[in-house]
N, C-alpha and C positions, 0 to 999 in steps of 0.2 A: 595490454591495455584493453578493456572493455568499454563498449559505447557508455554504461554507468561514468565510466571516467571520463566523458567527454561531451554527455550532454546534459544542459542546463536545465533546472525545471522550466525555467520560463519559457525554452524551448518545448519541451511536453508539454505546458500547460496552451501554446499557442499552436497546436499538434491539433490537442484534443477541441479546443475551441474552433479551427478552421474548418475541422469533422464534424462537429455540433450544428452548425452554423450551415455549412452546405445541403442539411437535411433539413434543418427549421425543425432542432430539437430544443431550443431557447425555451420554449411556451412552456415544456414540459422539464423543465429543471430548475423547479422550486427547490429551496433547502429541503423540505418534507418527502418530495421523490425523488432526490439525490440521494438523502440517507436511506431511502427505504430502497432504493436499486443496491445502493452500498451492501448493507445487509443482505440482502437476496444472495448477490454474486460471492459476499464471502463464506457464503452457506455452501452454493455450491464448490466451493474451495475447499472445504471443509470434508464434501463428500468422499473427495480423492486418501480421507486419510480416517474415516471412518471405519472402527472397530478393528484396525489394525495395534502393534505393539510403536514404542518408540522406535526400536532400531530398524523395522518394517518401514516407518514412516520414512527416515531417512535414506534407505535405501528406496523409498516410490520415487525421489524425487532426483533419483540420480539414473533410475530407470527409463532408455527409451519411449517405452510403448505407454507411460505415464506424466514422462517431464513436457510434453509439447502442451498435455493438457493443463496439467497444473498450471505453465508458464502463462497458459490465454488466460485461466481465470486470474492469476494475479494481476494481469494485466487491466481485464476488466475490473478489480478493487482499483489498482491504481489509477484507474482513467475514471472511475468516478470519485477517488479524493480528489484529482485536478479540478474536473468539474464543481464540486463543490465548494472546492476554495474560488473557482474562478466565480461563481454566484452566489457567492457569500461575501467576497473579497475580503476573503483572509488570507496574507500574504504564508504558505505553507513553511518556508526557509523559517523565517522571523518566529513562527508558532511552533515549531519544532525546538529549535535553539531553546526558548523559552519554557520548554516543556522539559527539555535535558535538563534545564541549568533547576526547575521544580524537583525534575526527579533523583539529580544529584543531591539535596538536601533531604529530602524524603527517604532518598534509600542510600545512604553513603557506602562507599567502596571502605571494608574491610583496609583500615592500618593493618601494615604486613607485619607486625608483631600480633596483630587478632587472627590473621593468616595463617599464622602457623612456619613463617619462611624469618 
């Protein structure tokens, strides 16, 4: 079992706001520079896999001397979705579900006779 399985977002999201909060980062987390942090950090997430091939990428991310970095920056994306839903207040669970149950009509899963099985 991984902490994935065992912690709640509202745990994360009451993580990142206690952190926020003890710096008097509040002032500075408008929707407009929340998404524009957002952005930033998954640019540099992005660098770690820059002009490499697919099976390259998969294998940076199972490498050492590259998984700690990668893991900070997704970290840093994920701590500013928190943040953003937390000053936006958009419940993330509720918009996610809703975005599944979207993209299940948008893009339906192949009947296993279109399958091929």
């Amino acid at each position: 079992m991984t902490q994935d399985d065992e912690t709640t977002i509202a745990t994360l999201k009451a993580a990142m706001r206690r952190f926020a909060v003890a710096r008097d980062w509040d002032r500075f987390h408008s929707p407009k520079n929340l998404v524009m942090a957002l952005a930033c950090e998954v640019a540099e997430l992005m660098e770690h896999f820059l002009w490499i091939s697919e099976d390259e990428s998969r294998q940076r991310v199972l490498d050492p001397v590259h998984r700690e970095a990668i893991a900070d920056e997704l970290a840093d994306v994920a701590g500013l979705v928190l943040q953003f839903s937390i000053h936006s207040d958009i419940d993330l669970t509720s918009a996610i579900r809703e975005k599944l149950v979207k993209n299940e009509h948008k893009y339906p899963a192949p009947s296993p006779t279109e399958s091929g099985e």
